[in-house]
C-alpha positions as a Markdown table, in Angstrom:
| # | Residue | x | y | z |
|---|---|---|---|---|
| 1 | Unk | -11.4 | -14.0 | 10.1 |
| 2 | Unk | -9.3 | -17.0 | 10.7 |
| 3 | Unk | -6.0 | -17.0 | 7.6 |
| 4 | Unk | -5.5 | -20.4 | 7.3 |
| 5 | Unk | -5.9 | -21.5 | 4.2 |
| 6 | Unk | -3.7 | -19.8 | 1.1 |
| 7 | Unk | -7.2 | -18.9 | -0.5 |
| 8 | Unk | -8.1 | -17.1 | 2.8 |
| 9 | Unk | -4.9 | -15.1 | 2.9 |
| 10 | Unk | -5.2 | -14.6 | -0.4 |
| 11 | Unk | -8.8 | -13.7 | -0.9 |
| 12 | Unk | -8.1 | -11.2 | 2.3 |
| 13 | Unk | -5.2 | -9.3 | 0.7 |
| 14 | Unk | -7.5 | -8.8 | -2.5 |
| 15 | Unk | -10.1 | -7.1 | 0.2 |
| 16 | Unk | -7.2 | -5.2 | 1.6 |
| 17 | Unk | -6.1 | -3.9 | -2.0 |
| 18 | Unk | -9.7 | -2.8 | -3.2 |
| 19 | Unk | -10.2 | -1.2 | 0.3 |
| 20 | Unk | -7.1 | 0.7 | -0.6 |
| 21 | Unk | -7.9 | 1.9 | -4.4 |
| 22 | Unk | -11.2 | 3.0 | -3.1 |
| 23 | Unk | -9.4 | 5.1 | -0.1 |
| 24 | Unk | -7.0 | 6.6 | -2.7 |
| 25 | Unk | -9.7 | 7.3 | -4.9 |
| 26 | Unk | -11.3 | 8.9 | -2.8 |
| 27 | Unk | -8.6 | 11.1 | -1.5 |
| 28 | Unk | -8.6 | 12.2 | -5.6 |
| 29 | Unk | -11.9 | 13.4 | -5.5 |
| 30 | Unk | -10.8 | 15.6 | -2.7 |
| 31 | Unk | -8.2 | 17.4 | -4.4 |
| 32 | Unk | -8.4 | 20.6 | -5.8 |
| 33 | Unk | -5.0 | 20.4 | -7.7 |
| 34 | Unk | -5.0 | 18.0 | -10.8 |
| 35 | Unk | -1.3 | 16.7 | -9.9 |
| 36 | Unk | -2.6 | 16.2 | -6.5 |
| 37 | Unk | -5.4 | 13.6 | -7.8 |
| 38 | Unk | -3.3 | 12.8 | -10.7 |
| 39 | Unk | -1.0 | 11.3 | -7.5 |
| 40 | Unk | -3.8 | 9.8 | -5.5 |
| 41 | Unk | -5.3 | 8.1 | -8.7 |
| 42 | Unk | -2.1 | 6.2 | -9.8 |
| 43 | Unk | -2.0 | 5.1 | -6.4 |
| 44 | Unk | -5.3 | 3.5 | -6.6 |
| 45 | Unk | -4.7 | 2.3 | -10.2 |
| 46 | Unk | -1.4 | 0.7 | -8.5 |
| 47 | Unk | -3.9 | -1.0 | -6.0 |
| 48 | Unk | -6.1 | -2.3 | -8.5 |
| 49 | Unk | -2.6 | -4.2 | -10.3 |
| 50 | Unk | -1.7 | -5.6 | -7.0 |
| 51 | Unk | -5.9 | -7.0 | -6.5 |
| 52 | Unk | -5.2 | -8.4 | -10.1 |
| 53 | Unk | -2.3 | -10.1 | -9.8 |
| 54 | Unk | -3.6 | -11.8 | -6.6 |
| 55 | Unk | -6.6 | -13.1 | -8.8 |
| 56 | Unk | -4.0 | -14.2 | -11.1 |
| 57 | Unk | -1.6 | -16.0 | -8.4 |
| 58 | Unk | -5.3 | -17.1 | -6.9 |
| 59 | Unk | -6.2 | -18.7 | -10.4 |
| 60 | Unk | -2.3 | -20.4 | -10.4 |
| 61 | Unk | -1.2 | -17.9 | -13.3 |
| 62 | Unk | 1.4 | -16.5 | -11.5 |
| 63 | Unk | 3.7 | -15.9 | -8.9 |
| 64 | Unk | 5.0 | -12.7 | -7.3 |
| 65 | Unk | 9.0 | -12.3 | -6.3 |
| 66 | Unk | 9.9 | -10.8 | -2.6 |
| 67 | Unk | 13.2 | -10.5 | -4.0 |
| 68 | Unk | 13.7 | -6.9 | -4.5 |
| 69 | Unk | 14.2 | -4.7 | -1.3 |
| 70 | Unk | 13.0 | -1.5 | -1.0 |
| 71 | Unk | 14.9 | 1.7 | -0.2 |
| 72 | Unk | 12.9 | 3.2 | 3.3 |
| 73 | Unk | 13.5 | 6.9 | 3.8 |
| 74 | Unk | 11.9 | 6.3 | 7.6 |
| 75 | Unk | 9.6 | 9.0 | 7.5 |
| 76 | Unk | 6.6 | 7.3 | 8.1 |
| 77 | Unk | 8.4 | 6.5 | 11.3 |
| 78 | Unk | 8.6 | 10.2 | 12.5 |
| 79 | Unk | 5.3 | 12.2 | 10.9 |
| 80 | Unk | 2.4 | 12.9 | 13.4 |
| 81 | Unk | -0.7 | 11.2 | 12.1 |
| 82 | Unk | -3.1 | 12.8 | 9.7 |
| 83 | Unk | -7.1 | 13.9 | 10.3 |
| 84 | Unk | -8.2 | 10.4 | 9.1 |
| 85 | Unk | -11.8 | 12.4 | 7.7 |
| 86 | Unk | -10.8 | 12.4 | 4.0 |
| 87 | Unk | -12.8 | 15.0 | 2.8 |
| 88 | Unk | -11.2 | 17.7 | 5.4 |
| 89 | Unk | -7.6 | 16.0 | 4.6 |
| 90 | Unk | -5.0 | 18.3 | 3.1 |
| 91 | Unk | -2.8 | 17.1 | 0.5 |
| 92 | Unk | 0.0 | 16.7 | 3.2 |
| 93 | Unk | -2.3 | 14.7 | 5.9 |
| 94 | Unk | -2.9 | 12.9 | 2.7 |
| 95 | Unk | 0.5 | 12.0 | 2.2 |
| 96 | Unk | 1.1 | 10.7 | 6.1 |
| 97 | Unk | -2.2 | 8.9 | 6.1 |
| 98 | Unk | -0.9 | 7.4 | 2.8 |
| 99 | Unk | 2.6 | 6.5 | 4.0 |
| 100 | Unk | 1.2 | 5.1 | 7.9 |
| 101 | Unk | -1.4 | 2.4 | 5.7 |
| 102 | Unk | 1.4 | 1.1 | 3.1 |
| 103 | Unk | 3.6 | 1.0 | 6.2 |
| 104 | Unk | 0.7 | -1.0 | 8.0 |
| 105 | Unk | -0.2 | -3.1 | 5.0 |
| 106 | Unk | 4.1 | -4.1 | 4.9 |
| 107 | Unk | 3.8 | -4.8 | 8.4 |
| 108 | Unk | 0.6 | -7.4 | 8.0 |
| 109 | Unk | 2.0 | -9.3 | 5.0 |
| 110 | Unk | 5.5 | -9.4 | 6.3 |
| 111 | Unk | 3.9 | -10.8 | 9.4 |
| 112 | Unk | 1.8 | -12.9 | 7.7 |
| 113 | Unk | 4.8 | -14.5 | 6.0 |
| 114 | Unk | 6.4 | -15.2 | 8.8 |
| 115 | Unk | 3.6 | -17.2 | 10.5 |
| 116 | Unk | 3.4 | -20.0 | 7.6 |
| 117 | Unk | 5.7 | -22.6 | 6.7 |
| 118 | Unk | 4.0 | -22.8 | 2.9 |
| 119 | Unk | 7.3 | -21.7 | 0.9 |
| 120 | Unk | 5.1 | -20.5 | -1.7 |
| 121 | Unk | 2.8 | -18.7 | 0.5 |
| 122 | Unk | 5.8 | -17.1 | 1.9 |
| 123 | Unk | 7.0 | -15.7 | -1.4 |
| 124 | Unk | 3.9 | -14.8 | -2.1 |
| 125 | Unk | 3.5 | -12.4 | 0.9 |
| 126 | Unk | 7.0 | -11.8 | 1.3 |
| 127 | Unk | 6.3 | -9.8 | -2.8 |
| 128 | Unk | 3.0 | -8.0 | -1.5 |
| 129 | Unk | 5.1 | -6.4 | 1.5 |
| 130 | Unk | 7.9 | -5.5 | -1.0 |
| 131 | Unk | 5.4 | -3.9 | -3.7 |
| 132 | Unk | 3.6 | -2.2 | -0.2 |
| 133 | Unk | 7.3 | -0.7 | 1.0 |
| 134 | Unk | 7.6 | 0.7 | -2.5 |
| 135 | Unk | 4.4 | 2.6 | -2.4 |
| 136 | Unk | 5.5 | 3.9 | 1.1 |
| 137 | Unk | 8.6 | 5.1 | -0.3 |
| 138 | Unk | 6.6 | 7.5 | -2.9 |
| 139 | Unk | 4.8 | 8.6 | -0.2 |
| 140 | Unk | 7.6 | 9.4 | 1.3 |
| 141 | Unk | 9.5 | 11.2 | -1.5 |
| 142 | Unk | 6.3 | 13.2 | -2.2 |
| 143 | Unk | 6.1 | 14.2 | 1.1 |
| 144 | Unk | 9.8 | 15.1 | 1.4 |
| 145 | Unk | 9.3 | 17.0 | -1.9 |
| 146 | Unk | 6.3 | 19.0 | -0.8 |
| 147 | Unk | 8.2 | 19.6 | 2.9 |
| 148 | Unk | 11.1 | 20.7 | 1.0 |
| 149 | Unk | 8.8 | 23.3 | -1.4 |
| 150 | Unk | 7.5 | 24.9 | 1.6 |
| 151 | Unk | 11.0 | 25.5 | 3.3 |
């Protein structure tokens, strides 16, 4: 798929965000402890804000800010990825698998920001990375909680 048109980035980060709800959904059907899926299915629920903002920026009804940085702990950097089969995935493969695709999904709209010279495409992808490295960063802190509870 060719990005180059602000629909078609826009329409393709929409696709990216449901593909993720549905991932973290299903990760919460996997779980035998409620918090567990209670954390997997705010995740998704956070996906599903992110799809519907997009359809609002998409229908001109608003705009998202890249102006807030994000605190990165850098664990995603240094875990050894997960067993991607979901329904075999502990709660802590969960987690890495969890923080590896928001730090993939930071990298792709961070990129993707830097390859256009739309300023308002910019700031629009410049805010999807920003709200991605925040969900990275509860990865991480639930994985350096639960890494913590076992020492």
């Amino acid at each position: 798929m060719e990005l180059d048109t602000v629909d078609k980035v826009i329409d393709f980060a929409i696709k990216n965000e449901q593909k993720a709800a549905e991932f973290y959904d299903a990760l919460a059907e996997r779980m035998d402890l409620q918090s567990m899926k209670d954390v997997f299915i705010g995740f998704a629920n956070e996906e599903r804000g992110h799809e519907a903002k997009l359809k609002m920026v998409k229908a001109g009804n608003m705009l998202l800010s890249s102006e807030e940085k994000v605190l990165n702990l850098g664990l995603a950097d240094h875990v050894k990825e997960a067993n991607l089969n979901v329904k075999a995935m502990s709660f802590q493969e969960a987690l890495v698998v969890g923080m590896n695709a928001e730090k993939a999904a930071f990298k792709l709209y961070t990129s993707l920001a830097e390859s256009t010279d739309d300023p308002a495409l910019k700031e629009l992808l410049s805010g999807l990375a920003q709200e991605e490295a925040k969900h990275k960063l509860r990865f991480e802190l639930e994985y350096d909680d639960l890494v913590m509870q076992e020492n």
